[in-house]
PDB file with one MODEL, atoms N, CA, C and O in Angstrom:
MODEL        1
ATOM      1  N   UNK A   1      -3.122  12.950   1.237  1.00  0.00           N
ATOM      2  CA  UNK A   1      -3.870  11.923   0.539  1.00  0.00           C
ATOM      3  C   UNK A   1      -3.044  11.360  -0.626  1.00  0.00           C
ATOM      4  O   UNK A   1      -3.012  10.131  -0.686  1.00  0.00           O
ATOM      5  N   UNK A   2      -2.410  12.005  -1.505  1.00  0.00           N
ATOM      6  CA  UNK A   2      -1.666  11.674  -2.339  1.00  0.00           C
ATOM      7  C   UNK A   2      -0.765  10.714  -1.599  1.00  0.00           C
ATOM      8  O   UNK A   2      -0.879   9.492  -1.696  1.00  0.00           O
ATOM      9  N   UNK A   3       0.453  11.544  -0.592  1.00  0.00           N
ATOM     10  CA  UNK A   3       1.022  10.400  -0.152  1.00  0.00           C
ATOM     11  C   UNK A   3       0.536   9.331  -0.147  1.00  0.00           C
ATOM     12  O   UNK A   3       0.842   8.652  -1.127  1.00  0.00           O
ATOM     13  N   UNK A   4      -0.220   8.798   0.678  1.00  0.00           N
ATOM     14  CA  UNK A   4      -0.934   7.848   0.649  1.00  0.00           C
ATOM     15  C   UNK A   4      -1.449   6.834  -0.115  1.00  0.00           C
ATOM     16  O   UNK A   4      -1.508   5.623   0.098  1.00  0.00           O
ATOM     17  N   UNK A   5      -1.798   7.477  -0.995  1.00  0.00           N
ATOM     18  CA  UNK A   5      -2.298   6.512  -2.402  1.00  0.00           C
ATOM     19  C   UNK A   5      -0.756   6.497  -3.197  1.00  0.00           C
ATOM     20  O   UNK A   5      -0.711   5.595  -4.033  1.00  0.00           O
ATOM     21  N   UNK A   6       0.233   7.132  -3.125  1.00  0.00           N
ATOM     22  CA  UNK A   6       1.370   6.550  -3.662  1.00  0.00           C
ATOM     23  C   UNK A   6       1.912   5.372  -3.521  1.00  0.00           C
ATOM     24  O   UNK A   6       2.369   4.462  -4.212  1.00  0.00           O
ATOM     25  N   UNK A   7       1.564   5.899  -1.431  1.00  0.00           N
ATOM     26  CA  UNK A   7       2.775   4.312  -1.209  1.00  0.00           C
ATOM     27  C   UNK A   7       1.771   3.063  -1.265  1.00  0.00           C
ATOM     28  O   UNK A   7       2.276   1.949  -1.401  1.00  0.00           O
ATOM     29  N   UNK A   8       0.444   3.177  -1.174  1.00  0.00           N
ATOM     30  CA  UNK A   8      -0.058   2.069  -1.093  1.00  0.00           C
ATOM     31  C   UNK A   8      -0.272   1.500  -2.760  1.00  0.00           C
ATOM     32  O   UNK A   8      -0.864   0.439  -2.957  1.00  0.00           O
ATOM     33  N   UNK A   9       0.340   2.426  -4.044  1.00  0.00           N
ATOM     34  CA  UNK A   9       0.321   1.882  -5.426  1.00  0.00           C
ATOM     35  C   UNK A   9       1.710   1.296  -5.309  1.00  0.00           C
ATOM     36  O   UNK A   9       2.207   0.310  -5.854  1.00  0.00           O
ATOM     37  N   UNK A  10       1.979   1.775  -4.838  1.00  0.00           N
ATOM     38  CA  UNK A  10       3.918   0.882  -4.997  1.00  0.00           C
ATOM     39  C   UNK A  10       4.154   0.045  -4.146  1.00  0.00           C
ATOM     40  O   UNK A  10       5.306  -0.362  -3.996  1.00  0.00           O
ATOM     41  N   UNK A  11       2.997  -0.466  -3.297  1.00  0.00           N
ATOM     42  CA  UNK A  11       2.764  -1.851  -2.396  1.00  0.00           C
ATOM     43  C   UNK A  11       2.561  -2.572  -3.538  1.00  0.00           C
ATOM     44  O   UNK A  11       3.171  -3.368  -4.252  1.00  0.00           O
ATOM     45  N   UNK A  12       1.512  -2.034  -3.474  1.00  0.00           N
ATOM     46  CA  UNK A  12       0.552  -3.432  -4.643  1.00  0.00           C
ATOM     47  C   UNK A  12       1.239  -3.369  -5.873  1.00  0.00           C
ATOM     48  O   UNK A  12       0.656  -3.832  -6.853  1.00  0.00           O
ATOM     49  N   UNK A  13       2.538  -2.812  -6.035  1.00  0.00           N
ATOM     50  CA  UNK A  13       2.799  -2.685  -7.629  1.00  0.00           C
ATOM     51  C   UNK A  13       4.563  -4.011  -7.478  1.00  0.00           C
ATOM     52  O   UNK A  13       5.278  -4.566  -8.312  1.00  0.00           O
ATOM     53  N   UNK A  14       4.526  -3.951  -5.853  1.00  0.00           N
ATOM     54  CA  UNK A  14       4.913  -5.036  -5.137  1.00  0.00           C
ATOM     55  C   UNK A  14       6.900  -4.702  -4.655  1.00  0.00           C
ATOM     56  O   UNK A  14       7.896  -5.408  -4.493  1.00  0.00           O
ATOM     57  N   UNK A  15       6.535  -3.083  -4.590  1.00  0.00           N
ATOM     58  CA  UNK A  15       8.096  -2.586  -4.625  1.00  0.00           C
ATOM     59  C   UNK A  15       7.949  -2.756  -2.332  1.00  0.00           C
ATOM     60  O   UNK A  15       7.078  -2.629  -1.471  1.00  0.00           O
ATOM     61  N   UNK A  16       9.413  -3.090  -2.414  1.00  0.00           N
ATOM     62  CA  UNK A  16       9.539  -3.285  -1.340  1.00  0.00           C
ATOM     63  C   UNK A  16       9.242  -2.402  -0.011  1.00  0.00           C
ATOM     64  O   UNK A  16       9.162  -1.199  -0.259  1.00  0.00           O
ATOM     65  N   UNK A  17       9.080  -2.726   1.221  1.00  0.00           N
ATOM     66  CA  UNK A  17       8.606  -1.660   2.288  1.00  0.00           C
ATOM     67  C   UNK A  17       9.592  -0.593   3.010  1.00  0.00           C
ATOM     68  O   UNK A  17       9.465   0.458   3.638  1.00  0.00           O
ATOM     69  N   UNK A  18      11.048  -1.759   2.409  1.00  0.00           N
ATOM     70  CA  UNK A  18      12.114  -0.395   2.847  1.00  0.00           C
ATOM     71  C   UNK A  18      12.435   0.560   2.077  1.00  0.00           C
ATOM     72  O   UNK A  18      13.057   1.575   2.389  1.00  0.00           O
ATOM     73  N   UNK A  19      11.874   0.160   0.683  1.00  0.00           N
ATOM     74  CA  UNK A  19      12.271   1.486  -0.323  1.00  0.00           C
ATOM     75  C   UNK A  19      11.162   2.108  -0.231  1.00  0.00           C
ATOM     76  O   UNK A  19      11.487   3.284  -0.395  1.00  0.00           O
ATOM     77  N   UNK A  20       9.677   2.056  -0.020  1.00  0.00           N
ATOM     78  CA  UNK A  20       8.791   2.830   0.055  1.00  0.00           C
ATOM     79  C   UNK A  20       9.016   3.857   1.662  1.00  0.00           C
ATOM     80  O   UNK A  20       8.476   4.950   1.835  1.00  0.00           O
ATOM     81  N   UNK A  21       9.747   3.301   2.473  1.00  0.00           N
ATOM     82  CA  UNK A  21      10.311   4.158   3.865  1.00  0.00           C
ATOM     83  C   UNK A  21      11.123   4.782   3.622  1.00  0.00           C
ATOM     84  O   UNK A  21      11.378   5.549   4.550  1.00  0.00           O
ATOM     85  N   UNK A  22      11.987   4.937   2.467  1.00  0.00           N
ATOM     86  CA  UNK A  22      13.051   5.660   1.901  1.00  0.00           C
ATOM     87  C   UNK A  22      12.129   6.562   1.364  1.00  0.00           C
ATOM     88  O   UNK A  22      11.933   7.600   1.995  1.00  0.00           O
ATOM     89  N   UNK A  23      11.462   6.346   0.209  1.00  0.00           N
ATOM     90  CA  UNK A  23      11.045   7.347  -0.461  1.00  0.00           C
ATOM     91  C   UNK A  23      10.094   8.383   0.717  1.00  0.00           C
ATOM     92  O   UNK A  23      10.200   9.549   1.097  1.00  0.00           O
ATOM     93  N   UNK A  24       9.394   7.535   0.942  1.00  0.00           N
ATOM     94  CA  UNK A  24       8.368   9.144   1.992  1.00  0.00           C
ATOM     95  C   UNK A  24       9.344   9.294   3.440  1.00  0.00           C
ATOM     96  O   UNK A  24       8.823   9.857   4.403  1.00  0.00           O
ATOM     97  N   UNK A  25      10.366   8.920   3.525  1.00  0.00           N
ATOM     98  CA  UNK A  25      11.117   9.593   4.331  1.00  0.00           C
ATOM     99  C   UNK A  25      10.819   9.262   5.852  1.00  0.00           C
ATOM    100  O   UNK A  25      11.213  10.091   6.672  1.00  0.00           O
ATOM    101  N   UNK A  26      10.144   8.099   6.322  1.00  0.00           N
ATOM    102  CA  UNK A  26       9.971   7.727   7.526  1.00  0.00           C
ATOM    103  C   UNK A  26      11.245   7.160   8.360  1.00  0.00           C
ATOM    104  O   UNK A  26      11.981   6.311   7.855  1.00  0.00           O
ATOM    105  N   UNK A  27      11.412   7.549   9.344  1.00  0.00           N
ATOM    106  CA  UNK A  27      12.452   6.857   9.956  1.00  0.00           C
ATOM    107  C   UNK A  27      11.949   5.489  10.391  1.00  0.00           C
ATOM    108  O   UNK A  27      12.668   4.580   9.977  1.00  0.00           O
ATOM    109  N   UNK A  28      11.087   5.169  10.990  1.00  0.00           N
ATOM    110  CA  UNK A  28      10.974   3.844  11.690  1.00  0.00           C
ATOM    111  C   UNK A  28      10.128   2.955  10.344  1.00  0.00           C
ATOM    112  O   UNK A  28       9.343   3.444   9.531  1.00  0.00           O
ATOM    113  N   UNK A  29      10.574   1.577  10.443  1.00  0.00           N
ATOM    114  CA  UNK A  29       9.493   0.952   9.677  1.00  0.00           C
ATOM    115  C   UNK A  29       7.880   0.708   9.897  1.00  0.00           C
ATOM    116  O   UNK A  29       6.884   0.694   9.174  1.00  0.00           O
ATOM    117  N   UNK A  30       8.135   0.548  11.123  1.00  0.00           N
ATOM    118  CA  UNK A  30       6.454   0.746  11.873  1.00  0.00           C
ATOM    119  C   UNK A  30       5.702   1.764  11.079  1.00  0.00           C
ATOM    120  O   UNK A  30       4.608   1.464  10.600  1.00  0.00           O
ATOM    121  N   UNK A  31       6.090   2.648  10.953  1.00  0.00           N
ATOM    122  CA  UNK A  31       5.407   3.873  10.059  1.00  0.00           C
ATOM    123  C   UNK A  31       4.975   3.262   8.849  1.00  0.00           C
ATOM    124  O   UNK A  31       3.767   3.078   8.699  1.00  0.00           O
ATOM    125  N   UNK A  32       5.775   2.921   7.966  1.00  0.00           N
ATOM    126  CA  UNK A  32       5.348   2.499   6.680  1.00  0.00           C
ATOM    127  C   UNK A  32       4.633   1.559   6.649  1.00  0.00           C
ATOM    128  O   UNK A  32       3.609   1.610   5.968  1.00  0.00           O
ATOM    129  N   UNK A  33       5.067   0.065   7.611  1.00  0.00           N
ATOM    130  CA  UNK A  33       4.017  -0.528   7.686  1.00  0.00           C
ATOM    131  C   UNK A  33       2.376  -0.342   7.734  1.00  0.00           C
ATOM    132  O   UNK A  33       1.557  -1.235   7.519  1.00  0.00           O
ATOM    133  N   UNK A  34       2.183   0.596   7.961  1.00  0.00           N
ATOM    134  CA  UNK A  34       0.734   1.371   8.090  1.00  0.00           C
ATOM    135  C   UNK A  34       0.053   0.707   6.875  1.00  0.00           C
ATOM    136  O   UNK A  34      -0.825  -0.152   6.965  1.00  0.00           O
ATOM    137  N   UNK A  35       0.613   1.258   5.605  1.00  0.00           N
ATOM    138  CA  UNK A  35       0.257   1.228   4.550  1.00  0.00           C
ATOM    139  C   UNK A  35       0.257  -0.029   3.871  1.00  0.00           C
ATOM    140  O   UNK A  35      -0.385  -0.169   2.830  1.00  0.00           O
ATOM    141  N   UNK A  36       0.814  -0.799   4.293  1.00  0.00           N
ATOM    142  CA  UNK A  36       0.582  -2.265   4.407  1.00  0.00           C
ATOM    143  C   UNK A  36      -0.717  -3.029   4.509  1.00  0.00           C
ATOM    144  O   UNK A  36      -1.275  -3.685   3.629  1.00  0.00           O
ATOM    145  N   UNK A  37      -1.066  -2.824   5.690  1.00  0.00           N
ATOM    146  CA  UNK A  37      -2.321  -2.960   6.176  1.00  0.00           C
ATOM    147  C   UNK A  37      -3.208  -2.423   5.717  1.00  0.00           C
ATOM    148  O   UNK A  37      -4.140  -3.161   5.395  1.00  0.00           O
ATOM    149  N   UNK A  38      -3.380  -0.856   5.446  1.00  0.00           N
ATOM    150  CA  UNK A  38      -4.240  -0.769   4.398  1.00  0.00           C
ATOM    151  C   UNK A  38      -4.320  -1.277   3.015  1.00  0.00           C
ATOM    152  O   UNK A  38      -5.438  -1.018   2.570  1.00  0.00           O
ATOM    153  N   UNK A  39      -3.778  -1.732   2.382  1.00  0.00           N
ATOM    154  CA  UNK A  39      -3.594  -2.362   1.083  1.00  0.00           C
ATOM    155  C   UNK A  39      -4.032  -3.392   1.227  1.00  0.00           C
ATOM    156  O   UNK A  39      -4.820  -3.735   0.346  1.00  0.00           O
ATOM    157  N   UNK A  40      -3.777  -4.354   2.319  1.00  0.00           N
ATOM    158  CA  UNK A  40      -4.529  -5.200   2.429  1.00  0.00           C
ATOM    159  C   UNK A  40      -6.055  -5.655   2.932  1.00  0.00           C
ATOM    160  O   UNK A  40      -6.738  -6.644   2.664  1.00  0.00           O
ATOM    161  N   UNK A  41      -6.236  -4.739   3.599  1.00  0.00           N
ATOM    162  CA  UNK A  41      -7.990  -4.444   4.075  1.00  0.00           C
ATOM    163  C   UNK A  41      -8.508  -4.101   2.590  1.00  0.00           C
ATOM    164  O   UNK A  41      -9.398  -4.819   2.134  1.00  0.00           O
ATOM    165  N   UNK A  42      -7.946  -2.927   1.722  1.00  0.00           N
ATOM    166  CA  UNK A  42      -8.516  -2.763   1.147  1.00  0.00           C
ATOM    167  C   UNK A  42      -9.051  -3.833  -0.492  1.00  0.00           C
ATOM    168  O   UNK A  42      -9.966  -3.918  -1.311  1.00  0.00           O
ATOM    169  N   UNK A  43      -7.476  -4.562  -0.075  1.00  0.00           N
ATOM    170  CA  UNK A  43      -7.808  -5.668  -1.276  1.00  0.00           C
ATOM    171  C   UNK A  43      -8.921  -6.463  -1.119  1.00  0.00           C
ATOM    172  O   UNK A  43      -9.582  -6.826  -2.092  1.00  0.00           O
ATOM    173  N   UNK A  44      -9.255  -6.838   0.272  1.00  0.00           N
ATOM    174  CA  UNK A  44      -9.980  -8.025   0.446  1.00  0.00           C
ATOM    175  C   UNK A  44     -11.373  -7.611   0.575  1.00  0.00           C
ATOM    176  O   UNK A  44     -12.277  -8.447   0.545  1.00  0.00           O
ATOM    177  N   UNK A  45     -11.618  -6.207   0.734  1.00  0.00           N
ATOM    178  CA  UNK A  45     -12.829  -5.085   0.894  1.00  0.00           C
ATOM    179  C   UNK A  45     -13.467  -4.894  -1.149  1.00  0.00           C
ATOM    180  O   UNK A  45     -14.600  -4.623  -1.548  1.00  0.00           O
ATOM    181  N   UNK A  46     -12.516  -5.103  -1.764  1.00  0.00           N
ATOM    182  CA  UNK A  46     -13.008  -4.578  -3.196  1.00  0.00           C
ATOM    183  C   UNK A  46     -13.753  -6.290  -4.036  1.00  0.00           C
ATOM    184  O   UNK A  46     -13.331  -7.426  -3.824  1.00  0.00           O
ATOM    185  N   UNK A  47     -14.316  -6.095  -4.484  1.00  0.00           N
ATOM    186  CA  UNK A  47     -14.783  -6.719  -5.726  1.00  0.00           C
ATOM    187  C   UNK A  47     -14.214  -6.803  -6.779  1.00  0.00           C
ATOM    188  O   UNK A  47     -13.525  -5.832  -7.091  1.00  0.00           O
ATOM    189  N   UNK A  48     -14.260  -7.708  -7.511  1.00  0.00           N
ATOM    190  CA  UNK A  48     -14.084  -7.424  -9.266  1.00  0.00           C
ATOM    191  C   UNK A  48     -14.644  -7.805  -9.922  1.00  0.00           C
ATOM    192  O   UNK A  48     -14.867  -8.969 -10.253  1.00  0.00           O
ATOM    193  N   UNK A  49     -15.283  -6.110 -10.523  1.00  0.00           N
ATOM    194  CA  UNK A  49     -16.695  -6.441 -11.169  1.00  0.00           C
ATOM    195  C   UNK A  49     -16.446  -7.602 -12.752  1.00  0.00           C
ATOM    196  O   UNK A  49     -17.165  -7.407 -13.732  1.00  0.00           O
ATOM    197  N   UNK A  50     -16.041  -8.027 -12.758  1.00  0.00           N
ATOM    198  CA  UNK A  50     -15.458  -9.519 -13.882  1.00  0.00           C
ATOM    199  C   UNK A  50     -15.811 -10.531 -13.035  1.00  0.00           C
ATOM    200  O   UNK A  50     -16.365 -11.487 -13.578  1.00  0.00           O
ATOM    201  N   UNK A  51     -15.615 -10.594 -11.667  1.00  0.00           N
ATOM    202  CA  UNK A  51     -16.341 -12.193 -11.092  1.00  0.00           C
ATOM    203  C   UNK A  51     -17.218 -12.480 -11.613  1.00  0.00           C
ATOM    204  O   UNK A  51     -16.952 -13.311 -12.481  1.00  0.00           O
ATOM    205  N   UNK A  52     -18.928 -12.053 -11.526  1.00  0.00           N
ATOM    206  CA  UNK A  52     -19.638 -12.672 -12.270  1.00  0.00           C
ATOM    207  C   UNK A  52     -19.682 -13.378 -13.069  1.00  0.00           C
ATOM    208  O   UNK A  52     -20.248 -14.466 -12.968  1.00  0.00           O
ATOM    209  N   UNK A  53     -18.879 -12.813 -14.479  1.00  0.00           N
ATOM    210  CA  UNK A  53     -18.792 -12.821 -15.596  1.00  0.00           C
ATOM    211  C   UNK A  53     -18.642 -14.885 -15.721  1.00  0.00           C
ATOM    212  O   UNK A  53     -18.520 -15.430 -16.818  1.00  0.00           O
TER     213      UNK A  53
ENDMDL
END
């Protein structure tokens, strides 16, 4: 789980997908891409509770 929430903070923190495949050590990019996709489901899934405002 950690993994996880790492690489998808250093998506959105907008560091690139081949250095995030470096760091957790995936050989193929397909792999990392994963986390891609979640970052993005999850952006478009959240609110910000300030819209209202």
């Amino acid at each position: 789980m950690l993994r996880h929430s790492y690489a998808i903070h250093q998506l959105r923190k907008g560091v690139s997908l081949h250095l995030i495949r470096s760091i957790m050590g995936h050989v193929n990019l397909k792999t990392t891409e994963r986390y891609q996709r979640v970052s993005e489901i999850s952006n478009q899934s959240l609110l910000n509770p300030l819209d209202p405002l």
